[in-house]
N, C-alpha and C positions, 0 to 999 in steps of 0.2 A: 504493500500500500504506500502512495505516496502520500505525502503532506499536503492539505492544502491548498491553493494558491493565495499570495500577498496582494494585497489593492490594486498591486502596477501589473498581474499578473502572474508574478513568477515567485517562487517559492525563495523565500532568506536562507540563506545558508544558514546550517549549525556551526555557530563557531569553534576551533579546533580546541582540542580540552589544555594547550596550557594559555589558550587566552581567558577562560571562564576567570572569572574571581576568587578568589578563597572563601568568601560568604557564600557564593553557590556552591562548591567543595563542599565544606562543612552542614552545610541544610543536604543535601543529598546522602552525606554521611550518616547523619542524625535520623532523615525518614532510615535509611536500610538498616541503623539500629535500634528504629524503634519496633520493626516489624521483625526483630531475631528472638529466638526463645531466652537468652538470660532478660534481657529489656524484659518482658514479658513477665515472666516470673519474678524481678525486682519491683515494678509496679501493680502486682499484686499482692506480695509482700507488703509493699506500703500500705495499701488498700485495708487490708487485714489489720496492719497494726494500727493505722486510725479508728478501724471499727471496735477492736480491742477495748483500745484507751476512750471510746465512746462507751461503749458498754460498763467498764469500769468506773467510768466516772456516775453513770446513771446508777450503777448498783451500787456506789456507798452514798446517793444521794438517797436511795428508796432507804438503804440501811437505816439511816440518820432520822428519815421518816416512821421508821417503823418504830427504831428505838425510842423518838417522842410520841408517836400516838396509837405504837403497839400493833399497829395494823401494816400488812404485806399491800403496800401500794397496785405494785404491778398485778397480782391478784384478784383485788379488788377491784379495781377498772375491769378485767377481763368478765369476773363474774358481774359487773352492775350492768355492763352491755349487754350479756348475754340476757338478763330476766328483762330489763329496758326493754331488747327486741321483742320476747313474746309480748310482753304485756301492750306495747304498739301494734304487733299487728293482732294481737284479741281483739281489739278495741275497735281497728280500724276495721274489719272485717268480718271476723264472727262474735256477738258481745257472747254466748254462751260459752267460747272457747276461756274468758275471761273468768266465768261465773264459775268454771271450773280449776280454772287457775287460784281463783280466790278461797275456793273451798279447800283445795290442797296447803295453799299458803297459813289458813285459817287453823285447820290440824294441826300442820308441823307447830305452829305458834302455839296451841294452846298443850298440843304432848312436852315440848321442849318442857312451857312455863310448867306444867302439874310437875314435872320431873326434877324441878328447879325445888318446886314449893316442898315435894317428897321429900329428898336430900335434906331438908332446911328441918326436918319432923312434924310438919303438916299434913294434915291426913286431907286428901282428894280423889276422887275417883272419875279416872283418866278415862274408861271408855264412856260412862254415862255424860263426861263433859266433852269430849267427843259429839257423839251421836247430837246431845242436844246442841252445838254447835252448828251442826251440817245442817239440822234443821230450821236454825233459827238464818243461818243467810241465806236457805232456799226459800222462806217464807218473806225476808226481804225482797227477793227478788221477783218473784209472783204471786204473790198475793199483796192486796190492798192495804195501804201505812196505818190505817187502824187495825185491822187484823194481824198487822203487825207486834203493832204493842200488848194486844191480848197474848200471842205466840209467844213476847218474851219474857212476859209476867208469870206464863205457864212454866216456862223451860226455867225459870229462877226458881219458882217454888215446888218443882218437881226432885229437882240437884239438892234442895237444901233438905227436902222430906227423905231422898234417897241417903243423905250424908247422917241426916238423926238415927234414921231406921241400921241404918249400917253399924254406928259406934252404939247402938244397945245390941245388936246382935253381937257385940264383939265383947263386952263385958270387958277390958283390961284395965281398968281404971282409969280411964285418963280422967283427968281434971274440967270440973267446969268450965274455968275460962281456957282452956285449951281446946272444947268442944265448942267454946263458942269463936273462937277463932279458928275454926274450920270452917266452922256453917260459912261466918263472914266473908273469907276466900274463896270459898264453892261458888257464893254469887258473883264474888269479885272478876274471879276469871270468866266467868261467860258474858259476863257485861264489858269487860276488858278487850276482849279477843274478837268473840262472834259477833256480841252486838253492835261494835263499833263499824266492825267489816261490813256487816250486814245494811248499815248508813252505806255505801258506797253500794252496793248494789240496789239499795231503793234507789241511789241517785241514776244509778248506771240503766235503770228498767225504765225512767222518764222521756219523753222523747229527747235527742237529743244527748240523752244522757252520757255516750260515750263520750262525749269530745268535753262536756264538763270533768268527768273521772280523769280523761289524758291530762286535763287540765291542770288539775288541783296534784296531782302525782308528779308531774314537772315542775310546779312551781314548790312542789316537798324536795324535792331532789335541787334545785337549783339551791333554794333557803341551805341545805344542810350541805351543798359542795361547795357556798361562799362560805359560811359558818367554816367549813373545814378551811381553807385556804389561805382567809385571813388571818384565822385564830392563828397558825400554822407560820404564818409570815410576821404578823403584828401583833398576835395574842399576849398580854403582858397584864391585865386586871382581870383574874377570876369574877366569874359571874355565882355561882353557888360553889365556894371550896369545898363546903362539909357533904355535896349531893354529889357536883360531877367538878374535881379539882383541874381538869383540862380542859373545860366550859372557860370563856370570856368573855368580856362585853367587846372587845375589838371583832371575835370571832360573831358574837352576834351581828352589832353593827355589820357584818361583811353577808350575813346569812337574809338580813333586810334588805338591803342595796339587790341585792341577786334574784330576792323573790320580787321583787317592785317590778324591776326590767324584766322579767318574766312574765310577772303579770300585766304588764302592759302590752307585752306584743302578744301573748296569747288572748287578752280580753279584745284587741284589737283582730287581730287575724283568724283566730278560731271562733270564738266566741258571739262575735259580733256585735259588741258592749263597747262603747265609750272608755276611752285610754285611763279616764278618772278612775272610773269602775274599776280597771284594773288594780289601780294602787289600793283599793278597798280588796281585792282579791289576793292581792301578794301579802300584805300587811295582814291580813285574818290567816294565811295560811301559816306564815313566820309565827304568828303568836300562838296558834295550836299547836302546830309542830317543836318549838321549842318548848312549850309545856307537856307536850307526849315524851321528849327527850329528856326531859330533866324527871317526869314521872317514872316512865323506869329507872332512869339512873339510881332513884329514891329505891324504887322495888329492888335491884340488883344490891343497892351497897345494903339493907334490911337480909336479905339471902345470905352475904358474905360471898359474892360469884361477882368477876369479870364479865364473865357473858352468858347468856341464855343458855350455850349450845358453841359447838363448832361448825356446825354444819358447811354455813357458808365460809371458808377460807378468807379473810381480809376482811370479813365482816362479822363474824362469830357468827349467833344463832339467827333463825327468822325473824326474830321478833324483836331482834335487835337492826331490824331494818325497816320491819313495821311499826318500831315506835313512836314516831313524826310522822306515819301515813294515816294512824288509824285514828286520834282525833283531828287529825285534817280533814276525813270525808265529811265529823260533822260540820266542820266552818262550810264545806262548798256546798253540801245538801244545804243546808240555809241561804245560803247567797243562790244559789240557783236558783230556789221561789225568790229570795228579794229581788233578784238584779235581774229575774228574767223578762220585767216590762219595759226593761232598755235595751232588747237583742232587738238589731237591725236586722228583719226580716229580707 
């Protein structure tokens, strides 16, 4: 094959190789050593030991994270996405896929808590709280909110008649105020656990209702990963030492900021509620959820336990992730009926 031809016609000579320049010498050098196998294998050498020293610096950063707040960062992310994912697309596609998500999530939470309260020498009986659990969020979710409260009146005074009937068949002595702080627990955890959940599926069965649940679960998760980050960067004034001594008010302050901005683009873009609204959404969310957080914390340090459970990795037990969701449904179940006569049809 020939070359080309030049503008006037005819082809430029190549000039003879010892007129070339030394800079073109050395670039031609350079390309045919970059395509040789040591080049090759010293630039991925490199490659590697930048990746290394990337990796390394990330894992004594997560260390240093875990060492203050006990918890496997890189874990935790892994496992919050993954439940994040079901529970978006329950929501966005099947709400019974949800209904059942909840009811698994509901158990683990209340077998963990009985197992917690057992340990502790509380007496409870785990499959009767159980069952009447399962029952009290299926009657959230398909039957009528006054048939409701009849249902959870039933399933409270059924647990406490089962718990009486139980320590007389058992005759071992226990003590008055020790039988009455059973009874009191018995009611505590279904009213704790199911009923609370069971709010989020009366919200979730309304029309409409998923996109309020994605809602108020976003703006729970957004509150508690500013809360973590700030506390984390800026936290320096304890918020309750004697309940939760790694609580602050920097950390709050940062868990407000995060639900606001949340709740405003979600009252704005999902909702279809005025950006005001929002800050009424983000601000009721923050203040239940920090009161569900600083509630167990109360229940946990009463126990003598860290955590509920280990189950989840990076986050201990279930219900140590359901703490700030589950008095959050009641703030959005109420703001649903409030705020629903400003959704922009």
């Amino acid at each position: 094959m020939t070359d080309a031809p030049g503008p006037g016609g005819s082809v430029p000579p190549e000039p003879p190789p010892s007129r070339r320049s030394a800079a073109d010498v050395r670039r031609a050098q350079a390309a045919g050593e970059a395509g040789s196998p040591s080049h090759m294998r010293a630039a991925r050498a490199e490659f590697e030991t930048h990746v290394a020293h990337a990796r390394a610096e990330f894992e004594e950063a997560n260390e240093r994270i875990k060492q203050r707040t006990g918890r496997d960062l890189i874990v935790a992310i892994a496992i919050g996405l993954a439940i994040g994912a079901v529970v978006i697309a329950s929501l966005i596609f099947y709400k019974w896929i949800f209904v059942i998500f909840a009811i698994a999530a509901m158990s683990l939470g209340v077998f963990e808590f009985t197992r917690a309260l057992l340990a502790a020498g509380r007496r409870v009986d785990v499959i009767p709280q159980l069952t009447c659990g399962v029952a009290l969020l299926l009657s959230g979710y398909f039957l009528p909110l006054w048939l409701h409260w009849i249902v959870t009146i039933v399933v409270v005074v059924f647990l406490i008649v089962w718990r009486l009937l139980a320590q007389m068949i058992a005759h071992d002595g226990r003590t008055y105020a020790a039988v009455v702080s059973d009874v009191l627990t018995t009611g505590f955890v279904q009213l704790y656990v199911p009923f609370l959940g069971s709010l989020a599926l009366i919200l979730l069965a309304r029309p409409g209702g998923e996109w309020w649940v994605l809602a108020f679960i976003i703006v729970t998760v957004a509150a508690d990963t500013g809360a973590y980050g700030a506390g984390l960067s800026f936290g320096r004034h304890p918020m309750a030492p004697r309940i939760s001594p790694k609580k602050t008010w920097e950390g709050f302050a940062g868990s407000l900021v995060a639900a606001l901005i949340a709740g405003v683009l979600l009252a704005i873009y999902m909702l279809g509620l005025p950006w005001w609204a929002g800050l009424i959404f983000g601000a009721a969310i923050t203040a239940t959820a920090t009161i569900g957080d600083l509630g167990e914390s109360m229940i946990k340090r009463d126990l003598g336990i860290k955590d509920m459970s280990s189950w989840l990795p990076g986050h201990g037990g279930v219900l140590d992730r359901l703490d700030s969701i589950l008095p959050s449904a009641t703030a959005a179940l109420a703001l649903s009926y409030l705020l629903a006569p400003l959704v922009v049809s």
